[in-house]
Structure formats: C-alpha cells, structure tokens
DSSP file (Angstrom, degrees, kcal/mol; ACC not computed):
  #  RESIDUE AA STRUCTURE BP1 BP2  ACC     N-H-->O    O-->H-N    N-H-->O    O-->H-N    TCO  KAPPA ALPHA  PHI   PSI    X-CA   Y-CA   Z-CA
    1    1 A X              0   0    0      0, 0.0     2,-0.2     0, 0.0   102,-0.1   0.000 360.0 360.0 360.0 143.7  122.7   39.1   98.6
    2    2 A X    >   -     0   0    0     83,-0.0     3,-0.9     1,-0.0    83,-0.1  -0.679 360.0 -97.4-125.6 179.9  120.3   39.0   95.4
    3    3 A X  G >  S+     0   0    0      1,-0.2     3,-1.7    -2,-0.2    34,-0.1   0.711 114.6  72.3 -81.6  -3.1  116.5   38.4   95.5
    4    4 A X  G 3  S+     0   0    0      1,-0.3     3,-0.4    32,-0.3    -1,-0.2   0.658  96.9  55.4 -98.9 -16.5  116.3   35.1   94.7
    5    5 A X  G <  S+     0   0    0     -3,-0.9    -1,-0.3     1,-0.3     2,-0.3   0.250 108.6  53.4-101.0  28.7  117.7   34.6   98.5
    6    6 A X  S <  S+     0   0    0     -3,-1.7     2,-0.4    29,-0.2    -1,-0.3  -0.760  76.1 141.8 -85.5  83.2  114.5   37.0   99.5
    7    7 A X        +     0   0    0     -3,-0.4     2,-0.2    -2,-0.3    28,-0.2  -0.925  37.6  94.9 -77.1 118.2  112.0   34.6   97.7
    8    8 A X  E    S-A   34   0A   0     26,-0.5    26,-1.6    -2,-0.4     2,-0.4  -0.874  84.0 -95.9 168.4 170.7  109.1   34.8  100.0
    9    9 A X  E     -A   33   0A   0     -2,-0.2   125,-1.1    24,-0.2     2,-0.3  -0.843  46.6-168.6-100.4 162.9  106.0   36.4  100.6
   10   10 A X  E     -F  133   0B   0     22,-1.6     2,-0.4    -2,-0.4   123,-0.2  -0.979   2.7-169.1-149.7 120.1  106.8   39.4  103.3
   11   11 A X  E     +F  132   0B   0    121,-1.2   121,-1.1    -2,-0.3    20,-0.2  -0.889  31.4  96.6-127.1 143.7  104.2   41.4  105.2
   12   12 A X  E     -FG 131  30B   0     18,-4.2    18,-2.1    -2,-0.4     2,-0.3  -0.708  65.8 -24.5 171.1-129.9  104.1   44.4  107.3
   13   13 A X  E     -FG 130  29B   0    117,-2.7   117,-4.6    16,-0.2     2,-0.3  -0.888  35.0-147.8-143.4 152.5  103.3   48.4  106.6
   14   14 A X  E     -FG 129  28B   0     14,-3.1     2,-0.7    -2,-0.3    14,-0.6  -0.979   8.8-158.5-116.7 124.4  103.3   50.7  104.0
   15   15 A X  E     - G   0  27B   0    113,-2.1     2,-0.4    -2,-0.3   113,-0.3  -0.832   6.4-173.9 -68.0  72.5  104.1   54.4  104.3
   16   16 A X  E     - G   0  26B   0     10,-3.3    10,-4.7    -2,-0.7     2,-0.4  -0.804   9.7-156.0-114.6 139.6  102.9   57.0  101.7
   17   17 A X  E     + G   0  25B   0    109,-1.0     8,-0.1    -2,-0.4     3,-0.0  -0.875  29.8 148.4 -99.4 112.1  104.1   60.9  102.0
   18   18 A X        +     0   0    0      6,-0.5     2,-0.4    -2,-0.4    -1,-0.1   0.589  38.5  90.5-150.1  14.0  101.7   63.3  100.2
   19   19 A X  S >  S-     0   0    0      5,-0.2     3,-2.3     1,-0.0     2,-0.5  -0.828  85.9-113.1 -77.6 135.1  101.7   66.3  101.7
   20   20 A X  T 3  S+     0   0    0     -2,-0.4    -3,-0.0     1,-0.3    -1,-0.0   0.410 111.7  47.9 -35.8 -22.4  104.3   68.8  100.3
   21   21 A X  T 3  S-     0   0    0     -2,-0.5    -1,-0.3   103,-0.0    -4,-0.0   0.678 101.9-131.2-100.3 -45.0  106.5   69.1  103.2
   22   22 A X  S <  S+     0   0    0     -3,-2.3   103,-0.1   102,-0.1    -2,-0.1   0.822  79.8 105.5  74.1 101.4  106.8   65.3  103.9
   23   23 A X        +     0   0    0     -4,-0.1     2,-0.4     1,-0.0    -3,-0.1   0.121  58.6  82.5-159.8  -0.8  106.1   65.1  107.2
   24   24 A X        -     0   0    0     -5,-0.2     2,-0.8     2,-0.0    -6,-0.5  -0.863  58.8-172.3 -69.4 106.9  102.2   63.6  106.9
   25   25 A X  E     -G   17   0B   0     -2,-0.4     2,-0.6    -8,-0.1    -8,-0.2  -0.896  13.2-161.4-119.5 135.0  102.1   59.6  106.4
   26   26 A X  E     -G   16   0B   0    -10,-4.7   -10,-3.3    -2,-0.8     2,-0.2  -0.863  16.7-146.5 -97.2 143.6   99.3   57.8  105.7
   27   27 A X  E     +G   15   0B   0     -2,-0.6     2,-0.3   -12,-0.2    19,-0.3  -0.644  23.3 162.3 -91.8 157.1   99.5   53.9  106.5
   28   28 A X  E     -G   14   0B   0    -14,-0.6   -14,-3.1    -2,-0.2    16,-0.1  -0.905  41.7 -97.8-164.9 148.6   98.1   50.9  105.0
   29   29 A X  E     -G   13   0B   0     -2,-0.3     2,-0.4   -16,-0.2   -16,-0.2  -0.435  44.4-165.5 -71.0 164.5   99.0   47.2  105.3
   30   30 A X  E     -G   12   0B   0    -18,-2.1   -18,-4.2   100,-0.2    13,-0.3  -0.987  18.5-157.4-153.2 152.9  101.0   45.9  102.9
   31   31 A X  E     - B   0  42A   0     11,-3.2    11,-0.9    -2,-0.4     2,-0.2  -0.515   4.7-166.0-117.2-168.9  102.3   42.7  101.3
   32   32 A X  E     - B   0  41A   0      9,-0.3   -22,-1.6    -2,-0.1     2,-0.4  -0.546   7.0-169.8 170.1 126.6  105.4   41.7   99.1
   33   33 A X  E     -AB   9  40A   0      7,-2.7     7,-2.0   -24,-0.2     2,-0.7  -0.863  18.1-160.3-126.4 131.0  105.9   38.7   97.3
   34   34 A X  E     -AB   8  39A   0    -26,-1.6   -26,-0.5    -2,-0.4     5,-0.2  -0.903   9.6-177.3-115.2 136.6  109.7   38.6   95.9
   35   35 A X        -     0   0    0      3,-2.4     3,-0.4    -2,-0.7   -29,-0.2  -0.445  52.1 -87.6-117.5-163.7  110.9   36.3   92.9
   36   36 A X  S    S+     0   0    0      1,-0.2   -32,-0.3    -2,-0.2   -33,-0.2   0.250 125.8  13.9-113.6   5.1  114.1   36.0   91.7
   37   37 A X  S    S+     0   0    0    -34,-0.1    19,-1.3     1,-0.1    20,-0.3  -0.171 118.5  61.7-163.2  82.9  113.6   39.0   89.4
   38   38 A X  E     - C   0  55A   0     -3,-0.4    -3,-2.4    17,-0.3     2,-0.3  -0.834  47.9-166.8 164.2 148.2  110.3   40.8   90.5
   39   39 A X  E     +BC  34  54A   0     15,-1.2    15,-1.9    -2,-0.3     2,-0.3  -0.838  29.0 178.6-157.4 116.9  109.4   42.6   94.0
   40   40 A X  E     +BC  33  53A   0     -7,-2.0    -7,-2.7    13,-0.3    13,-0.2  -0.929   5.5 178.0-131.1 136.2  105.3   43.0   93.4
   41   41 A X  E     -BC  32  52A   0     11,-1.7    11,-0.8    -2,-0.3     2,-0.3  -0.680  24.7-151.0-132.9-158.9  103.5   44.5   96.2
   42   42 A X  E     +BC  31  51A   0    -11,-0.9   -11,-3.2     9,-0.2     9,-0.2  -0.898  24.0 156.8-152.6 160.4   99.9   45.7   97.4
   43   43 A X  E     - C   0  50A   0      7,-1.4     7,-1.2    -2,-0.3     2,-0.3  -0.718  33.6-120.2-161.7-164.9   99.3   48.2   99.6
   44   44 A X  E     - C   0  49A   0      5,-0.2     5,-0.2    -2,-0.2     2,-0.1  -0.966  10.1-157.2-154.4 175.5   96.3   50.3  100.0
   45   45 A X  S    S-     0   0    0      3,-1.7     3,-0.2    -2,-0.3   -17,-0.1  -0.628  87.2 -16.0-153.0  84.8   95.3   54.4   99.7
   46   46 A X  S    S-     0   0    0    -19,-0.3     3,-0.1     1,-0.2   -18,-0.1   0.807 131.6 -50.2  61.9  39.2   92.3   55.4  101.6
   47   47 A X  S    S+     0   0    0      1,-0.3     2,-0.5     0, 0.0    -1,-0.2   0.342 108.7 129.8  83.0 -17.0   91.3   52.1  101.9
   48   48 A X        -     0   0    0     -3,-0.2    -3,-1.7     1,-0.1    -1,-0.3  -0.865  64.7-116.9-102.0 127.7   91.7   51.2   97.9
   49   49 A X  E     -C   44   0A   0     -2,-0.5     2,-0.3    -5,-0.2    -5,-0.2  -0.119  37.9-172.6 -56.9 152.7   93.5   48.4   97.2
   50   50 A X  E     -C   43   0A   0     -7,-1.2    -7,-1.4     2,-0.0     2,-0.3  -0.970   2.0-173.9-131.4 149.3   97.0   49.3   95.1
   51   51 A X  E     +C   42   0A   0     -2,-0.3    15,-1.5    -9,-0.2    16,-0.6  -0.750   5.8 172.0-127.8 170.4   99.6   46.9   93.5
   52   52 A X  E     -CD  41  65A   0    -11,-0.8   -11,-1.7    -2,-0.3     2,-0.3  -0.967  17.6-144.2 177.2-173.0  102.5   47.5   92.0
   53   53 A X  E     -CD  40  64A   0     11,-3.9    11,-1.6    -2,-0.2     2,-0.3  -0.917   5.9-163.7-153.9 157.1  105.8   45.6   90.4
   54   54 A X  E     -CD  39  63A   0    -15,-1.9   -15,-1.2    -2,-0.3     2,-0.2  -0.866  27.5-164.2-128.7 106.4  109.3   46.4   90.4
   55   55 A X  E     +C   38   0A   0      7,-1.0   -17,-0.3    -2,-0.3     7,-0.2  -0.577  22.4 167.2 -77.7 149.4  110.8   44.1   87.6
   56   56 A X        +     0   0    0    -19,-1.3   -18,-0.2    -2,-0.2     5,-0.1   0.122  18.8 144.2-164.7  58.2  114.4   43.2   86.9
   57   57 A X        -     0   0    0    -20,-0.3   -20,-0.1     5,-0.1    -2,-0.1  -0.368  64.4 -24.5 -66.3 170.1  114.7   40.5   84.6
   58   58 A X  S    S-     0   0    0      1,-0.2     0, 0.0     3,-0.0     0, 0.0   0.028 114.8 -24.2  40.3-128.3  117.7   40.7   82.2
   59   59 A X  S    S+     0   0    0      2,-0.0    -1,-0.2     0, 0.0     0, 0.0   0.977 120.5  68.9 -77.4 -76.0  119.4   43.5   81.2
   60   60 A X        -     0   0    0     16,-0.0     2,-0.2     1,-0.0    16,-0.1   0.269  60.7-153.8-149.6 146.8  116.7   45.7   81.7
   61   61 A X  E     - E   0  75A   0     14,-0.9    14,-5.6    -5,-0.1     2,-0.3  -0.991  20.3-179.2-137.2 142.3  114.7   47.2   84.9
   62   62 A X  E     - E   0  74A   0     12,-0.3    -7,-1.0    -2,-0.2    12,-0.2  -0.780  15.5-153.0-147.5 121.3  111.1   48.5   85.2
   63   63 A X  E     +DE  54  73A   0     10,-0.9    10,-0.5    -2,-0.3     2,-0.3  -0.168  18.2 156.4 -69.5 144.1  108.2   50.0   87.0
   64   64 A X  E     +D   53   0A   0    -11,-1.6   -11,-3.9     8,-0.2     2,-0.2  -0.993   4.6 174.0-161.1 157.6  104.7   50.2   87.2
   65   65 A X  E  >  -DE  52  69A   0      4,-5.0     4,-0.6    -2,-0.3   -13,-0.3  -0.880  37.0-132.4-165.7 115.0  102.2   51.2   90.8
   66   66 A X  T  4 S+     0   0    0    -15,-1.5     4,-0.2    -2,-0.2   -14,-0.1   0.668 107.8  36.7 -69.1   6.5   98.3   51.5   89.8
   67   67 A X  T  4 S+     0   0    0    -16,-0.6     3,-0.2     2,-0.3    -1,-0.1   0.525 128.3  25.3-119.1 -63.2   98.7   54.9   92.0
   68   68 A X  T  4 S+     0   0    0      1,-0.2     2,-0.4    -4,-0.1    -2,-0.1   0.976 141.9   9.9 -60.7 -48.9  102.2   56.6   91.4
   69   69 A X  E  <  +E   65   0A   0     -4,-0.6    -4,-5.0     1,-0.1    -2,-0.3  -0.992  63.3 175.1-145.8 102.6  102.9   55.0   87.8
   70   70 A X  E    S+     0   0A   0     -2,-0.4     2,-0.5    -4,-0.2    -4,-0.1   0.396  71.9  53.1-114.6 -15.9  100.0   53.4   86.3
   71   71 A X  E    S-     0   0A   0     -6,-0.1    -8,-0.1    -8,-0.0    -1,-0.0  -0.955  99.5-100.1-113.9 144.4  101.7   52.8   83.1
   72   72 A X  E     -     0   0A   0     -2,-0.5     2,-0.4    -8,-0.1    -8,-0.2  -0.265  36.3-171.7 -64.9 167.0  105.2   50.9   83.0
   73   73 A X  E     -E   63   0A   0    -10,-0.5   -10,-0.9    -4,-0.1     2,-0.7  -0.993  23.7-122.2-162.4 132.6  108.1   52.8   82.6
   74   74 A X  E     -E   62   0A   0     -2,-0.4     2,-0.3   -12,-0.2   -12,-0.3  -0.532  32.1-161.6 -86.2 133.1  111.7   51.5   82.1
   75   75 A X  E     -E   61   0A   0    -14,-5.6   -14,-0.9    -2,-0.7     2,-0.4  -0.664  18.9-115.3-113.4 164.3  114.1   52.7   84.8
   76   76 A X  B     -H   88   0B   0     12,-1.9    12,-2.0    -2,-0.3     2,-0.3  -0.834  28.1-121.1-105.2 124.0  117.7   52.8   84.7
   77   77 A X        -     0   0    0     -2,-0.4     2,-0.6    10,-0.2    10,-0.2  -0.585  19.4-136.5 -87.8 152.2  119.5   50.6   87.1
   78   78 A X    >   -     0   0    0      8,-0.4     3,-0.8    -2,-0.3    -1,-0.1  -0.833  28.9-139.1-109.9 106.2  121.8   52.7   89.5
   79   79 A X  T 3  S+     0   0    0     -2,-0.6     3,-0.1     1,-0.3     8,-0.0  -0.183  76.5  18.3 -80.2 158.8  125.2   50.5   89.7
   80   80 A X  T 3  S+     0   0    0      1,-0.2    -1,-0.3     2,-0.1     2,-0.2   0.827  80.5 160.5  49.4  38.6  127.3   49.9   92.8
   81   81 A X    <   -     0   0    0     -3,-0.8    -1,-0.2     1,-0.1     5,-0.1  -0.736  48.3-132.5 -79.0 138.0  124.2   50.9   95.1
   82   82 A X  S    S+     0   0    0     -2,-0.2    -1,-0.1    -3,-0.1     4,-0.1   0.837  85.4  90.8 -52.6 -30.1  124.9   49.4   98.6
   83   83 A X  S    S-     0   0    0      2,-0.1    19,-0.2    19,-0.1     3,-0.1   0.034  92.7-114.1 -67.3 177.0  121.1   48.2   98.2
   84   84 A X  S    S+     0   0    0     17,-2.1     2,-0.3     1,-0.2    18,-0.1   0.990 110.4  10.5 -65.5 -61.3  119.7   44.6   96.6
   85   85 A X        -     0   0    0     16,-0.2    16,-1.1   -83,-0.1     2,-0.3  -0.810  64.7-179.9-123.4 143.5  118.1   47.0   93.7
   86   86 A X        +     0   0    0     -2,-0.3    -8,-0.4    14,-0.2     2,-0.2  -0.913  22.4 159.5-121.4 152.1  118.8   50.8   93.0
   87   87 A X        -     0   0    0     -2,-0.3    12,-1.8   -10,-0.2   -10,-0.2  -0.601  13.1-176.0-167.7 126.6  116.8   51.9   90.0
   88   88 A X  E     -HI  76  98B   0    -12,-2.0   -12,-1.9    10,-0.2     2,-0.2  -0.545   4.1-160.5-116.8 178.5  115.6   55.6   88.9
   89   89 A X  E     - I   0  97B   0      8,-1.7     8,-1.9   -14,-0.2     2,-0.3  -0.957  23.7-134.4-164.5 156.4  113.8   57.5   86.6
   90   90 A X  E     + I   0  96B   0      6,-0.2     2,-0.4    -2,-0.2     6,-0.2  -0.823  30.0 166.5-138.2 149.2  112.8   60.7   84.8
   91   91 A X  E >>  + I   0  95B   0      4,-1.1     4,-2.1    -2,-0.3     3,-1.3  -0.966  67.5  21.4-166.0 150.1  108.9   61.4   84.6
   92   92 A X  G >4 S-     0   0    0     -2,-0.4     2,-5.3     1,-0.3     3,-1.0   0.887 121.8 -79.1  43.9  63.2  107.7   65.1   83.5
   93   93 A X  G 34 S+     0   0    0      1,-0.3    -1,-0.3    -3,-0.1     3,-0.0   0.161 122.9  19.2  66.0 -40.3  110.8   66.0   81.8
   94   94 A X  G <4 S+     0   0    0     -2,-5.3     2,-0.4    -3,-1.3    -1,-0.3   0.296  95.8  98.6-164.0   8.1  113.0   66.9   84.8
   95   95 A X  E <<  -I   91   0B   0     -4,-2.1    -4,-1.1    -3,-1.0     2,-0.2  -0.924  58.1-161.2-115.6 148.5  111.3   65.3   87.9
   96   96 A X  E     -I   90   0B   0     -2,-0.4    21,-1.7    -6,-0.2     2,-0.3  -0.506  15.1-143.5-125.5 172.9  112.9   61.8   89.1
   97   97 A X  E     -IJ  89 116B   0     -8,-1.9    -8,-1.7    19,-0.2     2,-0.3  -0.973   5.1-170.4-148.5 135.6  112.6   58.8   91.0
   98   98 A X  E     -IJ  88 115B   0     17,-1.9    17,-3.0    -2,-0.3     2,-0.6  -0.988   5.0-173.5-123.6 148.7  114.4   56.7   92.9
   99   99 A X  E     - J   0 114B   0    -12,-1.8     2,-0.3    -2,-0.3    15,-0.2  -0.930   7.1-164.2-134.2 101.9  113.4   53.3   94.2
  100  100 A X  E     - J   0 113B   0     13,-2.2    13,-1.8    -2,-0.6     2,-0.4  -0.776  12.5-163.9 -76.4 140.9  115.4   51.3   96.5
  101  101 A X  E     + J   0 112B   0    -16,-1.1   -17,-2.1    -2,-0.3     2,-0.5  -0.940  30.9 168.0 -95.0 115.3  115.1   47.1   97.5
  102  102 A X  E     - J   0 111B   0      9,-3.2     9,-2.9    -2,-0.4     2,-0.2  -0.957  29.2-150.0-144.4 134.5  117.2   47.0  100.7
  103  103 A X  E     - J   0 110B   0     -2,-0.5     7,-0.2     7,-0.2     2,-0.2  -0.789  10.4-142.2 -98.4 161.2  117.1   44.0  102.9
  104  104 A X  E >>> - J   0 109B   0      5,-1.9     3,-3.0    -2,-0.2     5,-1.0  -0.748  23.4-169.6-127.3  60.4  117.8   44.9  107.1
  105  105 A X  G >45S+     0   0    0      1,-0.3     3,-1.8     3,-0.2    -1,-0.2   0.710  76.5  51.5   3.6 -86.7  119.9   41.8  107.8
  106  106 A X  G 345S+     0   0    0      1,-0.2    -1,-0.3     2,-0.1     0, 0.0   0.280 117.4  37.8 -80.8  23.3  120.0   42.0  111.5
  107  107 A X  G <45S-     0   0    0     -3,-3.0    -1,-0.2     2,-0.1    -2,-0.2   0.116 105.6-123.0-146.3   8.1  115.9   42.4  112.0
  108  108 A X  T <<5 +     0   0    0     -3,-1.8    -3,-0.2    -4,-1.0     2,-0.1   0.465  65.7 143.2  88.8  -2.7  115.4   39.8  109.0
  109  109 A X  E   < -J  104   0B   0     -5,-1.0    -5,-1.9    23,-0.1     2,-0.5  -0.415  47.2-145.7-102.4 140.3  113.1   42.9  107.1
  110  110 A X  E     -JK 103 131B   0     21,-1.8    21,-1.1    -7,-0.2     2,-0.4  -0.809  18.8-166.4-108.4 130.6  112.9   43.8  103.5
  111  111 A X  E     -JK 102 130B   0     -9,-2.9    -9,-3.2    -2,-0.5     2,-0.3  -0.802   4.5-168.2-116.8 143.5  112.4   47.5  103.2
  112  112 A X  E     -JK 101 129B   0     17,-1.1    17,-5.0    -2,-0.4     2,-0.3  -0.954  16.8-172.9-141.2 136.8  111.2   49.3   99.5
  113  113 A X  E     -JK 100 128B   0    -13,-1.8   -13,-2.2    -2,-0.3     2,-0.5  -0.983  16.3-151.9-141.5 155.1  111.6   52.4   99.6
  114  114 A X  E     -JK  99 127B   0     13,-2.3    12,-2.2    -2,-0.3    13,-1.8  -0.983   9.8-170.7-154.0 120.9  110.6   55.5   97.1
  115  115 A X  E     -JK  98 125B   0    -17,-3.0   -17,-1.9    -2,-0.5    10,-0.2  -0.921  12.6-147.1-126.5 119.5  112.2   58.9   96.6
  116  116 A X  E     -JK  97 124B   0      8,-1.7     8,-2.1    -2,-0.3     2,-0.3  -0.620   8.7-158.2-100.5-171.6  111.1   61.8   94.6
  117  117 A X  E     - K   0 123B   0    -21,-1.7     2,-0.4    -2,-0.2     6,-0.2  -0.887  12.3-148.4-135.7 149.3  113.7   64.1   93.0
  118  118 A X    >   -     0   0    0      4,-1.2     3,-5.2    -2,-0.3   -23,-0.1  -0.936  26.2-110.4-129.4 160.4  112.4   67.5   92.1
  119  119 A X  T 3  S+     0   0    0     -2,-0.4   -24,-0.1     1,-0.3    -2,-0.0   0.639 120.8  55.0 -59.8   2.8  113.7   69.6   89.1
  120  120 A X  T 3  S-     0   0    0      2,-0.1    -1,-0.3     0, 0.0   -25,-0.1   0.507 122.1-103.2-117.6  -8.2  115.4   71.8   91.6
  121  121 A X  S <  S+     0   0    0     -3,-5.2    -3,-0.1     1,-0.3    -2,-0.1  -0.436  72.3 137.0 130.4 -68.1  117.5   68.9   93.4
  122  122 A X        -     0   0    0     -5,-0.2    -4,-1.2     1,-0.2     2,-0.7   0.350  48.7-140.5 -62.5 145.5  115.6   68.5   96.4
  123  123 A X  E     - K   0 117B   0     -6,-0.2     2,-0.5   -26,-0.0    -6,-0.2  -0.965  22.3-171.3-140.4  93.9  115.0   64.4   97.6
  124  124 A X  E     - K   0 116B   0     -8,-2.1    -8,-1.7    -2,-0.7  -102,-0.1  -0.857  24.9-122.6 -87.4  92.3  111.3   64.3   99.0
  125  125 A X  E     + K   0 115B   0     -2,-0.5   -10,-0.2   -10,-0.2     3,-0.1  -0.225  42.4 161.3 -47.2 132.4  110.3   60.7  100.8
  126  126 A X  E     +     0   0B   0    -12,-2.2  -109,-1.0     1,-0.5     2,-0.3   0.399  60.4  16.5-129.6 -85.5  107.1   59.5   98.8
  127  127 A X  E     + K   0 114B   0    -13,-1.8   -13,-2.3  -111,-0.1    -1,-0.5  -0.740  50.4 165.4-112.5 154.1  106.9   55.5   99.7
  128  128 A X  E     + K   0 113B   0   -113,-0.3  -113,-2.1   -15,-0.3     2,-0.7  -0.934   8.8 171.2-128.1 112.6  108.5   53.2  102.6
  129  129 A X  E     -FK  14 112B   0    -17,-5.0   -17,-1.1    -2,-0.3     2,-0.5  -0.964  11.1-171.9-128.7 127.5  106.9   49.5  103.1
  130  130 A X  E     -FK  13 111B   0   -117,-4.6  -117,-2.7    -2,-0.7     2,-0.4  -0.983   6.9-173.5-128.1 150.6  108.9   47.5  105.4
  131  131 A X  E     -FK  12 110B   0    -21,-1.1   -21,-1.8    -2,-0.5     2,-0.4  -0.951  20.5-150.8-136.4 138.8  108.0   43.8  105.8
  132  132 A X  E     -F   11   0B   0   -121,-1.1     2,-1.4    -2,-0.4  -121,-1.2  -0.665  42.7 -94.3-104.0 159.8  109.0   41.0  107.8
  133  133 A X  E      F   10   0B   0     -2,-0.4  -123,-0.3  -123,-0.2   -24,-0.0  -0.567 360.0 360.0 -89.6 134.0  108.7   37.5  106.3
  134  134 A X              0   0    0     -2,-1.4    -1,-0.2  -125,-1.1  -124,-0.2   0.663 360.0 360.0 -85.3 360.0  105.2   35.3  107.0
C-alpha cells in the first residue's frame, strides 16, 4: 500500500506526550488530509490551532509542525519499514526523531505516529493522531 491509495481527508484524535516520563497525554481533535506525496495535518495544543506536513515527493523526505519543528527539516527515509512512511531525524546534535505513516487495515485507520530518540538511546512517545476516514 502507498499513499496515493490513502488520498482522503481522515479525522479523529491527536495525542501529544510532554511530560518527561510519558505517561501524561493531552488531546485535541485532529484532521489529516493525505496526497499522493504529502500527509498534512492540524491538530491543536491548549486549544491553539497547529498544522503540520510530512512531505515525500521524490527522492527526498521532509518535515515541518508549527509546534515541534517550526522550520522544515529534511529527514532521511528509513528503508524496509513495515510502515507506509518511516522517516527520521537528528535535531540538537544527538537527539532524534522518528515519524511513522502506518495504515490499520482491519479498522480502516491511518495512524501518524512520532518518537523521540534521546542522546542516551532511550525511545520516548511524543505524537499519536489516529484518524478514521470522513
């Protein structure tokens, strides 16, 4: 499966982890409009609106989120990931990201999901938006 058989808008809830521990989420609804190389979403953070874009035309993949990543930043796509998209990053020198696209076949739901990496190893849950299609 690629995105271009996700093209649709898909709505449902967004998850952000930001207490150190991960085990606090705040919610906000959330949308996601998928193209056939682009996953753009909105979400919200105390009630202020947020966007963001996960590109992957061409070659080439990149990010940008007016709260996590407010400037783009070109990510390295992660090959033979079971998911639609795998795609990481390096930010401060030695702390990472990983950003998954994963569709959930048997409940029809497109899941983005958003991992930080700390310099020390350790794989922290930052974002989860699962969406059904409207």
């Amino acid at each position: 499966m690629n995105l271009s058989d996700l093209a649709a808008t898909w709505i449902g809830t967004s998850e952000l982890w930001v207490d150190p521990f991960g085990d606090e989420t705040q919610t906000s609804d959330c949308t996601i409009e998928v193209t056939a190389d682009a996953v753009a979403y909105t979400w919200a953070y105390e009630g202020t609106p947020q966007e963001g874009i996960i590109s992957l035309a061409g070659s080439g993949t990149s990010f940008r989120d007016t709260w996590h990543q407010k400037e783009e930043v070109t990510t390295e796509p992660v090959p033979n990931a079971a998911s639609i998209a795998t795609m990481r990053y390096t930010y401060a020198e030695e702390w990472g990201w990983v950003i998954n696209v994963c569709y959930r076949a048997p409940m029809d739901q497109l899941v983005v999901q958003m991992t930080n990496i700390a310099p020390w190893g350790e794989e922290t849950r930052a974002v989860r938006m699962a969406c059904r299609r409207s």
